[in-house]
N, C-alpha and C positions, 0 to 999 in steps of 0.2 A: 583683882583681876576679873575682867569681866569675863561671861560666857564666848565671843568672839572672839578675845585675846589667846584663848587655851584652843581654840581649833585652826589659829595660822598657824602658817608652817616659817621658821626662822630661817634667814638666808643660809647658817650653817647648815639647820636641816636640810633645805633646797639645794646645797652641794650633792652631798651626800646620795638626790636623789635623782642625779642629773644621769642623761643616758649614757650608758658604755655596751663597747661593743660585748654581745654573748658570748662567751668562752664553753665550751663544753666541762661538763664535769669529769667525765670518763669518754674513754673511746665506744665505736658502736657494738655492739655483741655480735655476732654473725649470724642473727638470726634479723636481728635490726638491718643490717647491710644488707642483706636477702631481699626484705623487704621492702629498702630505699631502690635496690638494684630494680624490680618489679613496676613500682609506683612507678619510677623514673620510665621505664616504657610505656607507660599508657597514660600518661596526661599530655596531654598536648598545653604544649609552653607556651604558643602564640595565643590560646583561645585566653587560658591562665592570664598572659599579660594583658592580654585585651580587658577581663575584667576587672583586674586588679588597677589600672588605670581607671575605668570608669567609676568604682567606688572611690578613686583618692581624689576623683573632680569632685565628686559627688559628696565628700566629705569635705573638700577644700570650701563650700559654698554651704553648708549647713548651718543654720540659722536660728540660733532660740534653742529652747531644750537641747543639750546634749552635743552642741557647738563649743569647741575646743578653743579658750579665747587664749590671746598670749598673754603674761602675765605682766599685771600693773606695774609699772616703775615706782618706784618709795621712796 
């Protein structure tokens, strides 16, 4: 087995690492909640989406190093 054969990942592997939705583990403390209650009034959600949109263009168009390719068909 060569050195490249031992670092792919096997399409069983690749199940296994496909996304799911996050599920919580526990509910939130009430001290957690306090502080979701808080955060939640002082960020402004429009500026929030504003940026978070221009990083997923900006991400969607990245190129070279550290560009997210889809993966090759086998």
């Amino acid at each position: 087995m060569s050195e490249n054969d031992q670092t792919r990942t096997s399409p069983d592997e690749a199940a296994g690492e496909r996304f799911h939705e996050p599920v919580a583990d526990r509910a939130p403390t009430p001290e957690e909640e306090r502080a979701a209650e808080r955060a939640a009034q002082s960020v402004d959600v429009e500026e929030t989406a504003e940026h978070f949109e221009e990083a997923a263009r900006i991400g969607a168009n990245v190129r070279g190093e550290g560009e997210i390719e889809p993966p090759t068909p086998r």
